[in-house]
C-alpha positions in Angstrom: 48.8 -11.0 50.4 51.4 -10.1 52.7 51.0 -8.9 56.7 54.0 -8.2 59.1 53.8 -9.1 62.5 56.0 -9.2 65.6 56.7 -11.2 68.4 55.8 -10.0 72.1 55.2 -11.0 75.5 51.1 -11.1 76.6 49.6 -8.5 78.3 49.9 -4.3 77.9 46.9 -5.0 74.9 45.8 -1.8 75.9 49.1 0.5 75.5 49.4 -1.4 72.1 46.4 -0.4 70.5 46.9 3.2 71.4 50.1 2.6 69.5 48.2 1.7 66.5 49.3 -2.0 66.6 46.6 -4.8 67.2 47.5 -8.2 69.4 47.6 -11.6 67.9 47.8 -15.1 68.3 49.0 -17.3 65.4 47.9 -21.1 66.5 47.5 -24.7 64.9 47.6 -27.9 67.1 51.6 -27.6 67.2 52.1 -24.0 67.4 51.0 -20.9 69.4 52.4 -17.4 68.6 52.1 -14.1 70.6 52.0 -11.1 68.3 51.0 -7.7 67.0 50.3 -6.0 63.3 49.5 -2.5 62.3 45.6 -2.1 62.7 45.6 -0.3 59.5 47.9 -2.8 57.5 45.6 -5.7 58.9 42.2 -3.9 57.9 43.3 -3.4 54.0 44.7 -6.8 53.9 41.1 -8.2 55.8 39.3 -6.5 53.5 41.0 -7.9 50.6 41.6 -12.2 52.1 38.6 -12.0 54.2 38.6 -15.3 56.3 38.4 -18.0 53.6 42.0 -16.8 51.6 45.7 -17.5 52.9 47.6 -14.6 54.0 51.2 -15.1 54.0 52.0 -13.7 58.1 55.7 -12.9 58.2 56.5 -12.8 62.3 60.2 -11.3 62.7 61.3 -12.6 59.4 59.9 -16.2 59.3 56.9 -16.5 57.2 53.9 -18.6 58.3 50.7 -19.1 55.8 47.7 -18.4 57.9 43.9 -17.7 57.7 42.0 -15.1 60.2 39.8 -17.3 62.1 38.3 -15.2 64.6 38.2 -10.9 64.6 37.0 -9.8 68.3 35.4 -6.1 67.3 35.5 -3.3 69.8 31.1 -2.5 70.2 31.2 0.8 70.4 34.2 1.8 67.9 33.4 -1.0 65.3 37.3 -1.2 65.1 39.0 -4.6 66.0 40.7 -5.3 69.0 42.3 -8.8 68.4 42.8 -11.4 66.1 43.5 -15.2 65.9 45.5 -16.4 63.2 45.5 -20.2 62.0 48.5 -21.5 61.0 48.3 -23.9 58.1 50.0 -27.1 57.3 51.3 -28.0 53.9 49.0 -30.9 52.9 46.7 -31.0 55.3 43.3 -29.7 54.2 41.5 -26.7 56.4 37.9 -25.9 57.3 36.8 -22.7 55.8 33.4 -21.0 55.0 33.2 -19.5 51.6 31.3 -17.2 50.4 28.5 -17.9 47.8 28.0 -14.9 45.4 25.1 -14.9 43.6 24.7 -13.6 40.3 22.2 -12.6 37.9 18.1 -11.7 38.6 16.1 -14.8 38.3 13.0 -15.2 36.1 11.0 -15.9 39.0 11.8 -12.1 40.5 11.3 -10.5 36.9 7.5 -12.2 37.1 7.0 -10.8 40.2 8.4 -13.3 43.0 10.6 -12.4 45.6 14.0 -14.3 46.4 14.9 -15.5 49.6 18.4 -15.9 50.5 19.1 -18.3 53.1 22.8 -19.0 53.7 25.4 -16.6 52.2 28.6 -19.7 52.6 29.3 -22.7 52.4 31.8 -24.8 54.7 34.0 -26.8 53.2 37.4 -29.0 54.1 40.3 -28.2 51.5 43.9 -28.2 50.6 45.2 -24.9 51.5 46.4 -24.5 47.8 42.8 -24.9 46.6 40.6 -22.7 48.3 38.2 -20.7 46.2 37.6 -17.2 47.1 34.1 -17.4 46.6 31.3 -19.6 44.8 29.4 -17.8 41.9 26.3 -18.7 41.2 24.0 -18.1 38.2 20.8 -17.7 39.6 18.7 -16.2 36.2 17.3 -19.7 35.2 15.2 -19.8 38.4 11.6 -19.6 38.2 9.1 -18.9 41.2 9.3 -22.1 43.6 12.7 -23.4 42.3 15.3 -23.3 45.0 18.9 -23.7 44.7 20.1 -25.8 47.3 24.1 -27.1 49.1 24.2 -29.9 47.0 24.1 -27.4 43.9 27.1 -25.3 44.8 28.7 -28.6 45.6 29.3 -29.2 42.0 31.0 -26.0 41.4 33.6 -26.5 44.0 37.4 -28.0 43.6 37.2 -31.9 43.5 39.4 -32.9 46.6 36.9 -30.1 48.6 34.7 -32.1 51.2 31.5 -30.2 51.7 30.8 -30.5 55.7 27.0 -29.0 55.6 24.1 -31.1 55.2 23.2 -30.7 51.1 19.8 -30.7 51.2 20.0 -27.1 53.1 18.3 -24.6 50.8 20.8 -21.6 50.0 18.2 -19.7 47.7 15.1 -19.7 46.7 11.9 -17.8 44.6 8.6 -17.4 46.3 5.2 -16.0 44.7 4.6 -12.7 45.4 2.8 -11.4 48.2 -1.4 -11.4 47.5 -2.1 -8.4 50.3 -5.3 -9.5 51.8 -8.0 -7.0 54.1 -7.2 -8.4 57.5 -10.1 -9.3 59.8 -10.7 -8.2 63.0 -8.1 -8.9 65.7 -5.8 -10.1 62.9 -2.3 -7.9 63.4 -0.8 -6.7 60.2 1.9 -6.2 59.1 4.0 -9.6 60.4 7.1 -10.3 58.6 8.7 -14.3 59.3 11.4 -14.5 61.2 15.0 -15.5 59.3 17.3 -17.3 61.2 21.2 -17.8 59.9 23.5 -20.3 60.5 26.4 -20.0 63.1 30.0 -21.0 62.5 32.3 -23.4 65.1 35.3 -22.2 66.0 38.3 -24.8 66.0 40.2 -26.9 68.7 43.1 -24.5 69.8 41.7 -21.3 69.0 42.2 -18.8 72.1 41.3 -14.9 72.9 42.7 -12.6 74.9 40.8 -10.2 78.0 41.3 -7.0 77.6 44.8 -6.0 79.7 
């Protein structure tokens, strides 16, 4: 998809979001770009590319394939405030998470087991022209205690894709069903485990901006 942008001078981030217009940098190891888009012509095309499809960025007429590496989100407003774009190179392959879509309800759930879901992406390095919008994966075969794990999704991915996290690294899995049980005395109730995800890296050259 396509995004306009334009070229300014940093600082007056303030004035231009009352404007309707949301600041920018577009960087790679070679490049750094100051600009702005329309807030509302960025969300539509966010919701559409996400952060693991190219968006073609066209700053005052010069086009620049990019992908949205970091969205800084105003708290209260839930609205974003800035956004860094990284510029790609032709050839060289990227670092992106994608999504893993899972599909299906697995035997294990329709007999009564529960399904965990432990990572939601995978990170991969690819050529720009490869990258997969998202990994679907069947999960209906799965019976209670089967798991499906990185090294899985691997297979489904474009050949010349590196995966970058460690493939033993469960991504889903079927437990048993919960046996209630009359707790004893001084036993507290009720205690659900702790889930933990997974945090992303942010690249060399990335940069944000304070609020002006």
């Amino acid at each position: 998809m396509k995004l306009e942008a334009t070229s300014r001078t940093a600082g007056a981030n303030r004035a231009l979001r009352n404007q309707g217009r949301l600041p920018a940098v577009v960087y790679n190891k070679e490049l750094h770009l100051t600009v702005d888009v329309e807030r509302k012509a960025f969300d539509k095309v966010f919701r559409n590319q996400g952060t693991s499809s190219l968006i073609d960025l066209d700053v005052d007429g010069e086009s620049h394939p990019v992908l949205v590496r970091e969205v800084q989100m105003d708290k209260r407003k839930r609205i974003p405030i800035h956004v860094d774009f990284y510029a790609i190179t032709k050839g060289q392959k990227v670092q992106v998470a994608v999504p893993i879509t899972l599909e299906g309800t697995s035997a294990g759930q329709r007999a009564g087991g529960q399904l965990y879901v432990q990572r939601r992406e995978i990170s991969i390095n690819v050529l720009p022209s490869e990258i997969p919008s998202d990994v679907t994966v069947d999960i209906s075969a799965l019976e209670i205690g089967d798991a499906v794990h990185i090294s899985d999704v691997a297979k489904l991915l474009p050949d010349t894709a590196e995966v970058l996290d460690d493939e033993g690294l469960t991504i889903v899995t079927v437990v048993p069903p919960r046996v209630e049980t009359e707790a004893e005395p001084g036993e507290e109730e009720g205690v659900e485990p702790e889930v933990i995800g997974r945090g992303g890296e942010e690249e060399d050259g990335a940069e944000s901006e304070d609020e002006a």
